[in-house]
N, CA, C and O atoms as a GROMACS GRO file, in nm:
protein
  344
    1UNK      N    1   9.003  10.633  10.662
    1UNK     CA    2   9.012  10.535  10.555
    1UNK      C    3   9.150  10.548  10.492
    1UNK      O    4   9.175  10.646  10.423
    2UNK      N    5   9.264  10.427  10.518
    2UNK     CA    6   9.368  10.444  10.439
    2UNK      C    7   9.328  10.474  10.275
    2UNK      O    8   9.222  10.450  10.218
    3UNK      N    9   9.479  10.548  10.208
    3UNK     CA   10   9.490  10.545  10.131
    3UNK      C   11   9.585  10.472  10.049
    3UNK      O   12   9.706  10.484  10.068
    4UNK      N   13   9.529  10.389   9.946
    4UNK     CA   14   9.625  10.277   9.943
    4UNK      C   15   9.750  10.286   9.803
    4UNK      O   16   9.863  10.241   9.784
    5UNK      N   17   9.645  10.377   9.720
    5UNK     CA   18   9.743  10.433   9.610
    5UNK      C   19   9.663  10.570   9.549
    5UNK      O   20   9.541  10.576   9.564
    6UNK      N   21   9.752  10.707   9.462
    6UNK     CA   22   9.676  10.765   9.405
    6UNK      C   23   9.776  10.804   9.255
    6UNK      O   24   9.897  10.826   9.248
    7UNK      N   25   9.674  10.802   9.146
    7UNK     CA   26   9.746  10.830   9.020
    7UNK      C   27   9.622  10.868   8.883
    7UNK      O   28   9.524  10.808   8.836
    8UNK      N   29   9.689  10.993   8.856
    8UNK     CA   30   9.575  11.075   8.721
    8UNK      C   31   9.493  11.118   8.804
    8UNK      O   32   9.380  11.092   8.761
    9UNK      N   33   9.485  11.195   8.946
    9UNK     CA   34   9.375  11.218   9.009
    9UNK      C   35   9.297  11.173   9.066
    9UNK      O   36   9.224  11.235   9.143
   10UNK      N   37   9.293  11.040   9.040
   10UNK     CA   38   9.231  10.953   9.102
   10UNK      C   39   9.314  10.854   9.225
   10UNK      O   40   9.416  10.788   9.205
   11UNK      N   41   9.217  10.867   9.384
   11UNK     CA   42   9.271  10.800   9.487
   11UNK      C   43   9.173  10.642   9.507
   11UNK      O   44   9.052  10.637   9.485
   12UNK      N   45   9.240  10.549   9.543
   12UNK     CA   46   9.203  10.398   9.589
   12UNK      C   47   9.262  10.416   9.744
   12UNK      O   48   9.372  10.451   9.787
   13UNK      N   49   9.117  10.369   9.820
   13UNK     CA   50   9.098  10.331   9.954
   13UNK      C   51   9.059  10.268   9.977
   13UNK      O   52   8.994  10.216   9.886
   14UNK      N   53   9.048  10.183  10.145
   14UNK     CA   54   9.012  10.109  10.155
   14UNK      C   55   8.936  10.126  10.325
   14UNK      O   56   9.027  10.144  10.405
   15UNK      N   57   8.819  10.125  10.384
   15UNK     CA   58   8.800  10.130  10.495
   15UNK      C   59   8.809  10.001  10.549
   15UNK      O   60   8.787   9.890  10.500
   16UNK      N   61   8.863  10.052  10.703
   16UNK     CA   62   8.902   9.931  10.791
   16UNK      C   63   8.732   9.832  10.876
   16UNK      O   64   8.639   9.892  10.929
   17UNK      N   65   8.740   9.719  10.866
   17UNK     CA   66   8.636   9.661  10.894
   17UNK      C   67   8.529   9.675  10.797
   17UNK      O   68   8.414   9.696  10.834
   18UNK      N   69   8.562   9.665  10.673
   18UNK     CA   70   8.436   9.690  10.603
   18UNK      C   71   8.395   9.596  10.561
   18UNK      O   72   8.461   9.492  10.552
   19UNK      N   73   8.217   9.613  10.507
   19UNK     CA   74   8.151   9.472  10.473
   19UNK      C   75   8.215   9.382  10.296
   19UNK      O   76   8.269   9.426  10.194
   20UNK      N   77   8.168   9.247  10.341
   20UNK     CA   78   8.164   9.202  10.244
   20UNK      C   79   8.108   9.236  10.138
   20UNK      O   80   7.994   9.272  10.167
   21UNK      N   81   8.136   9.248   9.981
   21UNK     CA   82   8.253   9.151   9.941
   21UNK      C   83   8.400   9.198   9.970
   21UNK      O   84   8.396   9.318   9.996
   22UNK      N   85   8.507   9.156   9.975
   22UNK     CA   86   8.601   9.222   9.980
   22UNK      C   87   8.616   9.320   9.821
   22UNK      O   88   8.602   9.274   9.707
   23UNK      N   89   8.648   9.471   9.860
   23UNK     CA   90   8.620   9.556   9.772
   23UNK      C   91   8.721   9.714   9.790
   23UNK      O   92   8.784   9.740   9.892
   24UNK      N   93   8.719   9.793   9.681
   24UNK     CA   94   8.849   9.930   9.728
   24UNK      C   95   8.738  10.030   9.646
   24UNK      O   96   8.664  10.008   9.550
   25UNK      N   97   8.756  10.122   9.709
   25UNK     CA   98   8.664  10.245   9.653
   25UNK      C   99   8.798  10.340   9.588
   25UNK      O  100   8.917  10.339   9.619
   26UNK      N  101   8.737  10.404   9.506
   26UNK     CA  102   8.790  10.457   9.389
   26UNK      C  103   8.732  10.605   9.392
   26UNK      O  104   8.609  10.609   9.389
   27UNK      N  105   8.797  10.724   9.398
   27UNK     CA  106   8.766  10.873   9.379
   27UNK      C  107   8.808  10.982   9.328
   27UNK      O  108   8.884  11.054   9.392
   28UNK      N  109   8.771  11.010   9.216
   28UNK     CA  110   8.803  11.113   9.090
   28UNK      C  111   8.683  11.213   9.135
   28UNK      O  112   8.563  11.196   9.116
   29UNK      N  113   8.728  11.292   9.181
   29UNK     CA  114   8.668  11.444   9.161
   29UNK      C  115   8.549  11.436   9.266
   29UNK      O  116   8.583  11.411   9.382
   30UNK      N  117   8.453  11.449   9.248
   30UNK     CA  118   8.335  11.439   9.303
   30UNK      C  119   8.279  11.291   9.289
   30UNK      O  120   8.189  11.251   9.363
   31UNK      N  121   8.338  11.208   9.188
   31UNK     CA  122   8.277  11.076   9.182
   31UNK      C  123   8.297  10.995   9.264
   31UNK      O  124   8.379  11.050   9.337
   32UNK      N  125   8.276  10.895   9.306
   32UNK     CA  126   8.297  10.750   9.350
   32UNK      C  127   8.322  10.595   9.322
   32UNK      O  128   8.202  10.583   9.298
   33UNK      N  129   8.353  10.511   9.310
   33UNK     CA  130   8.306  10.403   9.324
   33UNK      C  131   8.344  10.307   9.390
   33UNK      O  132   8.463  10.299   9.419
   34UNK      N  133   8.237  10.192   9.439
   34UNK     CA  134   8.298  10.088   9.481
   34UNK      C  135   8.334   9.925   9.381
   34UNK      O  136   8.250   9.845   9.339
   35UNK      N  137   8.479   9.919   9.368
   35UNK     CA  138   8.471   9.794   9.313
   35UNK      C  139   8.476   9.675   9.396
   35UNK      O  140   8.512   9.684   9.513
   36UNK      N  141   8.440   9.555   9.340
   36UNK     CA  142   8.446   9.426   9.443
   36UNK      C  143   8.600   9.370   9.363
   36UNK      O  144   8.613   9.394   9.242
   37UNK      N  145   8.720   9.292   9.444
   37UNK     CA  146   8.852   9.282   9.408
   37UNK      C  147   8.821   9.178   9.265
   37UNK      O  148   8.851   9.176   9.146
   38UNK      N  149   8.737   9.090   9.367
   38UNK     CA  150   8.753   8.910   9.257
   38UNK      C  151   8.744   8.975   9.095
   38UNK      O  152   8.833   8.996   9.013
   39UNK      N  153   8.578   9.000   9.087
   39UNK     CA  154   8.537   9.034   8.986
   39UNK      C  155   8.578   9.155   8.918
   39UNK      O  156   8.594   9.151   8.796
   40UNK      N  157   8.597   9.257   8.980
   40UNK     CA  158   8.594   9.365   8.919
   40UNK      C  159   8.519   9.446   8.858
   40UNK      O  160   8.538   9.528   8.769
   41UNK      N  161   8.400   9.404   8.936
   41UNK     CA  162   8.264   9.463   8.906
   41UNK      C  163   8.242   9.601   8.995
   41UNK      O  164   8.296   9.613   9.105
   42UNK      N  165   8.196   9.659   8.963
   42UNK     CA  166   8.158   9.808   9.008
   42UNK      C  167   7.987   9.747   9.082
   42UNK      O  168   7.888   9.700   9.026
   43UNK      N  169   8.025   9.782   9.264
   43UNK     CA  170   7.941   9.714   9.337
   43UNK      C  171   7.796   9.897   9.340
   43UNK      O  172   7.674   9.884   9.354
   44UNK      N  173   7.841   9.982   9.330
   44UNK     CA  174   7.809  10.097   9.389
   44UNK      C  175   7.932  10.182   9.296
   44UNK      O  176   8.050  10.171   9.263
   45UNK      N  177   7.782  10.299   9.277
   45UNK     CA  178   7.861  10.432   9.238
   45UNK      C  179   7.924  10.471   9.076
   45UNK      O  180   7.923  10.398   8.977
   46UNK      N  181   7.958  10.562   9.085
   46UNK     CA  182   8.009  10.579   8.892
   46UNK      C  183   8.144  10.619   8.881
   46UNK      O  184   8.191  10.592   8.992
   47UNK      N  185   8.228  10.664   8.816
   47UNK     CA  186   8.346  10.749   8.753
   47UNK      C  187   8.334  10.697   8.621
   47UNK      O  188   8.329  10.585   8.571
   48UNK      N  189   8.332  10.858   8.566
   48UNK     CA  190   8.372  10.888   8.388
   48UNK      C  191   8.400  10.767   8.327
   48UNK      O  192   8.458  10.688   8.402
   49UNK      N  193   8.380  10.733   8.235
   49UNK     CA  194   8.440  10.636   8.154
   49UNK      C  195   8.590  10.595   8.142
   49UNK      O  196   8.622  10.476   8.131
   50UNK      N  197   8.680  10.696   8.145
   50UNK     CA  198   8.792  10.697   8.108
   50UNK      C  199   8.877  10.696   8.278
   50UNK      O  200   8.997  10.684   8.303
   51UNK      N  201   8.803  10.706   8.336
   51UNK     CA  202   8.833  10.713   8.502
   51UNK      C  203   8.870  10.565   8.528
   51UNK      O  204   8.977  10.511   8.556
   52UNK      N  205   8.726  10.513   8.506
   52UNK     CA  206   8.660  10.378   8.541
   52UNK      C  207   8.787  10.269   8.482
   52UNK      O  208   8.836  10.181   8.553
   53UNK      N  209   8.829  10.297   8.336
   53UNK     CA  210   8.894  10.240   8.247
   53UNK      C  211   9.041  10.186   8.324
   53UNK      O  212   9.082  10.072   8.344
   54UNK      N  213   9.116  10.356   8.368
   54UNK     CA  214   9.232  10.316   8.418
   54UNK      C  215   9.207  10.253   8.586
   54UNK      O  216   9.302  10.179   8.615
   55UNK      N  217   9.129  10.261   8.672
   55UNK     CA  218   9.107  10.229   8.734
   55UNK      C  219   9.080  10.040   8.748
   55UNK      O  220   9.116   9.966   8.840
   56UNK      N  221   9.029  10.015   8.664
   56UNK     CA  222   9.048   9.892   8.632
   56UNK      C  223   9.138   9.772   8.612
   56UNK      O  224   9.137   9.659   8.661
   57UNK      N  225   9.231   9.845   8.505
   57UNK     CA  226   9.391   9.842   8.442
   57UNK      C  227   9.444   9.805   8.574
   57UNK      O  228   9.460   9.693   8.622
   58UNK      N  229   9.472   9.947   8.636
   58UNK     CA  230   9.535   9.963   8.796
   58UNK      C  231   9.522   9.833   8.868
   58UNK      O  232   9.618   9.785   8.928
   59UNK      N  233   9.382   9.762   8.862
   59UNK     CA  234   9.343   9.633   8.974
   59UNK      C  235   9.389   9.520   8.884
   59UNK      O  236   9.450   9.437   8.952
   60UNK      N  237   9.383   9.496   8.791
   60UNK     CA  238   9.372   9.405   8.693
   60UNK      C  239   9.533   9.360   8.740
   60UNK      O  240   9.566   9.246   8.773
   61UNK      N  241   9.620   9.476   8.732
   61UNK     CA  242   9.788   9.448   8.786
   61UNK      C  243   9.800   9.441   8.896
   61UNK      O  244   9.916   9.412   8.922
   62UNK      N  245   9.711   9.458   9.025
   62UNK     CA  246   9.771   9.477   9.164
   62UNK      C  247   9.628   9.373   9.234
   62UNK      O  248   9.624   9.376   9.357
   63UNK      N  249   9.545   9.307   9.180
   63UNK     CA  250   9.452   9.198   9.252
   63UNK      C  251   9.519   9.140   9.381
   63UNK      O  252   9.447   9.149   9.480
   64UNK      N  253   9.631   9.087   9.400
   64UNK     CA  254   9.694   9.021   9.490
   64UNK      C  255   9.692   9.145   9.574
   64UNK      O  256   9.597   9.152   9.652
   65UNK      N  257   9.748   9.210   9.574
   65UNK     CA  258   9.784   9.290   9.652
   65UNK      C  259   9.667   9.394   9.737
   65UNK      O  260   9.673   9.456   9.843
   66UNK      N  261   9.576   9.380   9.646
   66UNK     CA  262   9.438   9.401   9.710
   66UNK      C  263   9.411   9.306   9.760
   66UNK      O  264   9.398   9.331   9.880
   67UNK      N  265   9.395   9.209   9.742
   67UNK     CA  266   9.301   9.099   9.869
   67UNK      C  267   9.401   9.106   9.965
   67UNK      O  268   9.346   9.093  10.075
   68UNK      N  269   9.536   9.122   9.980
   68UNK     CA  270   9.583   9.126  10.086
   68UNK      C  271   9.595   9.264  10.215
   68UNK      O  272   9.602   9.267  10.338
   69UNK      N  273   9.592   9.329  10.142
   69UNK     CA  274   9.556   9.454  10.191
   69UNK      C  275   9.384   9.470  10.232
   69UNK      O  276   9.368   9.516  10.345
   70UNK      N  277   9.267   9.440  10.162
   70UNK     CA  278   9.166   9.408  10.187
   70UNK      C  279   9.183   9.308  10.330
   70UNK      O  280   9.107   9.361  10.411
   71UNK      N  281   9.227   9.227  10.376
   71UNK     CA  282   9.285   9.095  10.487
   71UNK      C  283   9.380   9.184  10.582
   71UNK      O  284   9.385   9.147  10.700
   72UNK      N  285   9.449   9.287  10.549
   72UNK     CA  286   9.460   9.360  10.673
   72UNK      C  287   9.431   9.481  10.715
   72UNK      O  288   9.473   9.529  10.820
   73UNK      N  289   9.354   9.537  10.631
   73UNK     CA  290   9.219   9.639  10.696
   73UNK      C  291   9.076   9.590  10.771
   73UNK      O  292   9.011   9.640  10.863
   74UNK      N  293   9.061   9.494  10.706
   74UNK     CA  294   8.928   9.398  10.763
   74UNK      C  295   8.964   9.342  10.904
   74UNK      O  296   8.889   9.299  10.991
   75UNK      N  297   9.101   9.356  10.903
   75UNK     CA  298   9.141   9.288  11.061
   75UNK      C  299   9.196   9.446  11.160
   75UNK      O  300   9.238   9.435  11.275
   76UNK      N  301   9.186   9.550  11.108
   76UNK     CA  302   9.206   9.685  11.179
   76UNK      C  303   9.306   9.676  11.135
   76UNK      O  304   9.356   9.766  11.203
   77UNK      N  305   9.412   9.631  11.054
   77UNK     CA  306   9.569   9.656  11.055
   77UNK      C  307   9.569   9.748  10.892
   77UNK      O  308   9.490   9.754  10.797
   78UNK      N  309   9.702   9.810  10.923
   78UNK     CA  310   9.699   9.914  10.833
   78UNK      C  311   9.724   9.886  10.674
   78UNK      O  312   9.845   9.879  10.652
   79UNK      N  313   9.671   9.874  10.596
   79UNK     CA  314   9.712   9.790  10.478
   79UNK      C  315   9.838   9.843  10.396
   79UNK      O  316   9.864   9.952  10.448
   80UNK      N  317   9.893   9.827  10.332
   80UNK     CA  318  10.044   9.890  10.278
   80UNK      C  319   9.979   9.972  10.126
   80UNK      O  320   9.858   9.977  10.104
   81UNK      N  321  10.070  10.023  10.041
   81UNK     CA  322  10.044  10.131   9.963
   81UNK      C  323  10.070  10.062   9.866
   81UNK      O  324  10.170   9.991   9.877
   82UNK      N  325  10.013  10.058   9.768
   82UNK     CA  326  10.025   9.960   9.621
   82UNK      C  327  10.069  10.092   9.494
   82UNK      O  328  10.021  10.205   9.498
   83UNK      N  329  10.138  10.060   9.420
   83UNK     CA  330  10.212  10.105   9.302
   83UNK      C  331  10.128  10.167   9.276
   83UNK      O  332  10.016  10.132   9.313
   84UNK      N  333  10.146  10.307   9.187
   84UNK     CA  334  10.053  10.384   9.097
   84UNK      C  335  10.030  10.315   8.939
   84UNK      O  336  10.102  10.226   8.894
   85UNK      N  337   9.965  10.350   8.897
   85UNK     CA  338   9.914  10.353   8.723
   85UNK      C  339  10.070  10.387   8.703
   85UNK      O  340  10.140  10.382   8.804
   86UNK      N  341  10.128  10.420   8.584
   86UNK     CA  342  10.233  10.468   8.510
   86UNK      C  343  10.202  10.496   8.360
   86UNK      O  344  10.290  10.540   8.286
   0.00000   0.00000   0.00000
């Protein structure tokens, strides 16, 4: 599963061929989650509050760049590395 960015401990991936909706999983510590890109809804899974928070932020600035990257993992191609938090 590429890794597409990591920042505060927390890594965003994305597996290749994965099901709909188009979506990036998120992993702080032992936690998980899966978000869906559009919405930004948490499809599956938890992280901390304050995890969840910047994690959000993070998509809220890089959406484009997730669905496109989502469009070339879904096709086996390697998706590119998106900016950290700051």
């Amino acid at each position: 599963m590429p890794e597409l960015c990591r920042f505060f401990g927390i890594i965003i991936r994305m597996y290749y061929n994965d099901h709909d909706p188009p979506h990036f999983h998120a992993v702080y510590g032992e936690d998980e989650v899966l978000i869906e890109i559009d919405t930004l809804a948490v499809v599956r899974g938890e992280l901390p509050r304050r995890a969840l928070a910047l994690v959000v932020e993070w998509a809220v600035l890089h959406r484009d760049e997730l669905r496109r990257d989502w469009d070339l993992a879904h096709s086996g191609r390697t998706p590119a590395p998106i900016a950290p938090l700051e």
